[in-house]
C-alpha positions as CSV (number, residue, x, y, z in Angstrom):
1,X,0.0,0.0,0.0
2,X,1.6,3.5,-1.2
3,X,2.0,5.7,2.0
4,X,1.2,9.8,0.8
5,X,4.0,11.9,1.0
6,X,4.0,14.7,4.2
7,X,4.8,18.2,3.2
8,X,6.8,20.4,5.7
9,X,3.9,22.5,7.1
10,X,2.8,19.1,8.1
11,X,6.0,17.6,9.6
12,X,5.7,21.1,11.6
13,X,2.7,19.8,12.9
14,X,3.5,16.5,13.8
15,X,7.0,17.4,15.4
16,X,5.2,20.0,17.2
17,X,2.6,17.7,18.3
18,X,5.2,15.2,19.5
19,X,6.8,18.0,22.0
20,X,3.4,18.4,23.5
21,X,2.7,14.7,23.7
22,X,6.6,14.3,25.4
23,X,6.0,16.9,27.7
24,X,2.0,16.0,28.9
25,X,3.6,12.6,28.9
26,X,5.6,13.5,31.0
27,X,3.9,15.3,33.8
28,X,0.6,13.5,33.5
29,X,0.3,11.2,30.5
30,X,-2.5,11.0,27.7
31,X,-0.3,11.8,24.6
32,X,-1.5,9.9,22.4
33,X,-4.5,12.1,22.6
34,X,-2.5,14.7,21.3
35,X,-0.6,12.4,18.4
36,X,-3.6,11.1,17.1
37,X,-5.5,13.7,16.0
38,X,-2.5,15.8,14.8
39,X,-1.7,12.4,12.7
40,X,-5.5,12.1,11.6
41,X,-4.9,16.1,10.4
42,X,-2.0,16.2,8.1
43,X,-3.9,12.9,6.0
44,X,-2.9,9.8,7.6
45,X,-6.2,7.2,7.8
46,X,-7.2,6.5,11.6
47,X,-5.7,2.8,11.5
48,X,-2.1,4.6,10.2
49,X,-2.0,7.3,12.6
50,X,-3.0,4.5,15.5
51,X,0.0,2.2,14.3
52,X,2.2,5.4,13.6
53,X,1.5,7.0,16.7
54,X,2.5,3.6,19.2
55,X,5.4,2.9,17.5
56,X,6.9,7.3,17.4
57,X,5.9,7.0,21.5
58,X,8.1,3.7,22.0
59,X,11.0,5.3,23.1
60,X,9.6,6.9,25.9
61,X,7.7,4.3,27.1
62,X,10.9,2.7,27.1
63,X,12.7,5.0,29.3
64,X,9.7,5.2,31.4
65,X,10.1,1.6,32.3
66,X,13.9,1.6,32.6
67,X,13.2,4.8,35.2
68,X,11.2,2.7,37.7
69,X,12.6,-0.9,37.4
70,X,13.8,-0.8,40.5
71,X,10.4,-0.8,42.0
72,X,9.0,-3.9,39.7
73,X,7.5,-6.2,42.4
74,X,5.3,-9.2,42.1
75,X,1.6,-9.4,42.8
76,X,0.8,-11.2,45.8
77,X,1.4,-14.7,44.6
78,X,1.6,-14.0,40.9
79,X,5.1,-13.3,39.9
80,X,5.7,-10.3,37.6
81,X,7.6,-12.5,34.9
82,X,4.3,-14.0,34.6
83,X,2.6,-10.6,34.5
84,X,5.0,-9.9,31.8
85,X,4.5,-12.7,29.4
86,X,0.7,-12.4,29.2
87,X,1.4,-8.6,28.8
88,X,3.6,-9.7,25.4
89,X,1.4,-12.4,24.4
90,X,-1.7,-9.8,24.9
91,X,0.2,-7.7,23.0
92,X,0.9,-9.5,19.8
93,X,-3.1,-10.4,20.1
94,X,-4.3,-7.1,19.8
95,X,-1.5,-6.4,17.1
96,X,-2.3,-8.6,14.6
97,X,-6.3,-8.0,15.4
98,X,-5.3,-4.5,14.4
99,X,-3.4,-5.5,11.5
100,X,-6.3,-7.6,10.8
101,X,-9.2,-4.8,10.7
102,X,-10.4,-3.0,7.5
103,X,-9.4,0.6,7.5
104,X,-13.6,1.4,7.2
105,X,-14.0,-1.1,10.2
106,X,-11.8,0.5,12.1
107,X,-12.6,4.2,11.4
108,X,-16.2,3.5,12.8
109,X,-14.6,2.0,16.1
110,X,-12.4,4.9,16.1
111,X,-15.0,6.8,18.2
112,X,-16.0,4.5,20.4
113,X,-12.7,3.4,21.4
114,X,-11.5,7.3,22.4
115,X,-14.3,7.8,23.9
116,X,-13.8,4.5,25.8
117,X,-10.1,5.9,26.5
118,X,-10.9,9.7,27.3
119,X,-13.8,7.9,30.0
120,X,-11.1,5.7,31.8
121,X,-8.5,8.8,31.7
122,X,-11.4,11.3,32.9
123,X,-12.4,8.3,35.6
124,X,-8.2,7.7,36.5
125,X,-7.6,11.5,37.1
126,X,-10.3,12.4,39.0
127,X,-11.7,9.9,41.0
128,X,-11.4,9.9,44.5
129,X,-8.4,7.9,45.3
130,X,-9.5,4.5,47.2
131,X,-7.3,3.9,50.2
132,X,-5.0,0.7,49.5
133,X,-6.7,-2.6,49.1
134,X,-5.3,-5.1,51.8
135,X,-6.5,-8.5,50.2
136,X,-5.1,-10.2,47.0
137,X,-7.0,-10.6,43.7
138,X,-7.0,-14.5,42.6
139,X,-4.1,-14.7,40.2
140,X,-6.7,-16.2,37.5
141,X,-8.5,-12.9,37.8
142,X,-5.4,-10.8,37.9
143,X,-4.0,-12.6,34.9
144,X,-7.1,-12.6,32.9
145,X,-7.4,-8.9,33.3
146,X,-4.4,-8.6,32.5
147,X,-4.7,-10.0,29.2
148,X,-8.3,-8.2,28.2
149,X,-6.0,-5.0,29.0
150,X,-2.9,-6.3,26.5
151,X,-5.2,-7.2,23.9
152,X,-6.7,-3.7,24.0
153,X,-3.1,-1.8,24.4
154,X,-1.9,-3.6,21.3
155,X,-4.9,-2.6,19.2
156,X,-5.5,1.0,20.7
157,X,-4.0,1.4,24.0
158,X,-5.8,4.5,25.3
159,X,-5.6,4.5,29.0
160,X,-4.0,1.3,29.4
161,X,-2.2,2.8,32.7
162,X,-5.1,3.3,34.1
163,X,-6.8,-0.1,34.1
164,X,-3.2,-1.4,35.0
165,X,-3.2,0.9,37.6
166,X,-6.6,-0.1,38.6
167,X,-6.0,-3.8,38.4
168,X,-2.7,-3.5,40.2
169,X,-3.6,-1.6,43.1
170,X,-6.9,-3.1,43.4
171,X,-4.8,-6.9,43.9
172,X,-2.7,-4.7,46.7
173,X,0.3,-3.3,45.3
174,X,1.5,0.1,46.5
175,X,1.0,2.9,44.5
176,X,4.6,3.3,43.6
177,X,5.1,-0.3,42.6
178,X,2.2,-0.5,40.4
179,X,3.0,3.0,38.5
180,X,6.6,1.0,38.4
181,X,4.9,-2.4,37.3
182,X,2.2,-0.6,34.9
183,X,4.8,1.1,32.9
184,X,7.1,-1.6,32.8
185,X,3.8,-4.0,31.4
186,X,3.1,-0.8,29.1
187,X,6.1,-1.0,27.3
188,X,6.0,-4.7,27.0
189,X,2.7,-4.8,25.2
190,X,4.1,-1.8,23.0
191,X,7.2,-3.5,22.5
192,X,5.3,-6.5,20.4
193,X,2.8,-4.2,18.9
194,X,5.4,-2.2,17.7
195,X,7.7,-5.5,16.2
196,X,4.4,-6.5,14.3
197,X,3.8,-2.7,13.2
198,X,6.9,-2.0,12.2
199,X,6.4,-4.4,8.9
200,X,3.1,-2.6,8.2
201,X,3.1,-0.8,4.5
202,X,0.7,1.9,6.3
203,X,3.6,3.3,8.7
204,X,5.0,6.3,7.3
205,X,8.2,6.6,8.8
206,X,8.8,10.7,8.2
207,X,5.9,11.4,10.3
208,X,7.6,8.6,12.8
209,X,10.8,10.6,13.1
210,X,9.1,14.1,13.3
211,X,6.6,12.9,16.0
212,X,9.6,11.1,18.0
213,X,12.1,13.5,17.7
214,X,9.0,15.9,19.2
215,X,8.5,13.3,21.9
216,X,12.2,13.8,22.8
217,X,12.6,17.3,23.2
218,X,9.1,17.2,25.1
219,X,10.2,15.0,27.6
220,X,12.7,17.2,28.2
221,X,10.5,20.1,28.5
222,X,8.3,18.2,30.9
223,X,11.3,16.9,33.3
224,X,11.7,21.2,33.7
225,X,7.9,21.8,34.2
226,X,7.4,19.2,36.4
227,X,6.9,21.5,39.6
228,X,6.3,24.5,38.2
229,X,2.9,23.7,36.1
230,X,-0.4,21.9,37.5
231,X,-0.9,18.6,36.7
232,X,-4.5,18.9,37.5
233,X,-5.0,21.2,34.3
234,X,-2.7,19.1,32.5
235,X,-5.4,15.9,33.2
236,X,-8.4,18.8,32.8
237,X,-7.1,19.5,29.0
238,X,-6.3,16.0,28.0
239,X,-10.0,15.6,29.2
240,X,-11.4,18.0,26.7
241,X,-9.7,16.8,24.0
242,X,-10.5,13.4,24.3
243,X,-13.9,15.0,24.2
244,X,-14.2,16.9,21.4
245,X,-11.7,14.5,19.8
246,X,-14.7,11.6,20.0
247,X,-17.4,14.3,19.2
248,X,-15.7,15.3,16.0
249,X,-15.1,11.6,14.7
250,X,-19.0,10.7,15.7
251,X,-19.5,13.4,13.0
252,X,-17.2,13.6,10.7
């Protein structure tokens, strides 16, 4: 399949979108609500700009997990290898479903699925926290989750973090270990979407190299801002965009 050529004004775009998407990554996550429409903008069909996107946001995923690997902990009785290996396995599930969907199929569940994704971001930012669960979920049911929530990161992946998060603190983890664990998981369901991706004729590469060089210098950005802008507002605009993100494609 012949992948459109990207003028500059749109690599402007993109790369700019990428340094906002490093940066809200970085203080309170939900870039790819930011990627995904900028990708969607300059041309690219929603299935491309879905694959695109994951695979431009890998290397930060990647540094997020290498960050906190000191904190990686098992889950009650279920070890995190194990954890791990259903997050890959998930991951290569949902990838090749992906691969697998028409464009036109998956432009109609476009909608649906950020709307799904802006409701479990809206629902992890500003719910009231629960105070730590003190029992352990069966590892069946931790494991089975755990799977549903690969399968969906490798074909769309919004607000993965916040199921994990969910799931993982829910089972009993503290809060540090599971943001450790869930990004950790997080790049390990990326990592195999992004190895099947990768091969896809849809990528186009430019826009990958605009959009991760933007993710770069945005991460930088963030690591300055971190206490000197409110995350709150961050998680407030990520919010609205989702919004009018899945208002727009209902109407389109």
């Amino acid at each position: 399949m012949h992948v459109a050529p990207i003028d500059l004004n749109s690599m402007l775009i993109i790369f700019a979108a990428g340094l906002w998407a490093g940066t809200q990554n970085t203080l309170a996550g939900g870039g790819s609500f930011i990627t995904f429409p900028a990708l969607l903008l300059v041309g690219l069909n929603p299935l491309a700009a879905n694959m695109t996107s994951t695979i431009a946001l890998f290397p930060m995923q990647i540094t997020a997990a290498l960050a906190g690997r000191s904190l990686l902990t098992d889950v009650g009785p279920v070890r995190f290898r194990h954890i791990f290996i259903v997050s890959i396995i998930g991951g290569i599930g949902g990838a090749f479903l992906l691969l697998n969907t028409p464009v036109s199929v998956f432009a109609h569940l476009v909608p649906w699925l950020v709307l799904f994704a802006t409701s479990v971001f809206a629902w992890g930012s500003f719910r009231k926290k629960p105070l730590q669960a003190t029992g352990h979920t069966p590892p069946w049911i931790l494991l089975g989750a755990q799977a549903l929530i690969a399968v969906y990161g490798g074909y769309f992946g919004g607000g993965i973090g916040f199921l994990m998060l969910a799931a993982l603190t829910m089972a009993g983890v503290a809060i540090r270990g599971a943001a450790a664990n869930k990004n950790f998981l997080a790049m390990a369901m990326n990592a195999s979407a992004v190895a099947i991706f990768a091969f896809s004729s849809q990528i186009n590469w430019w826009a990958v190299l605009a959009l991760g060089a933007g993710g770069i210098g945005g991460g930088v950005i963030g690591g300055y801002l971190m206490h000197r802008v409110s995350e709150k507002g961050l998680r407030t605009f990520v919010v609205i965009v989702g919004g009018v993100l899945s208002i727009w494609l209902f109407v389109r």
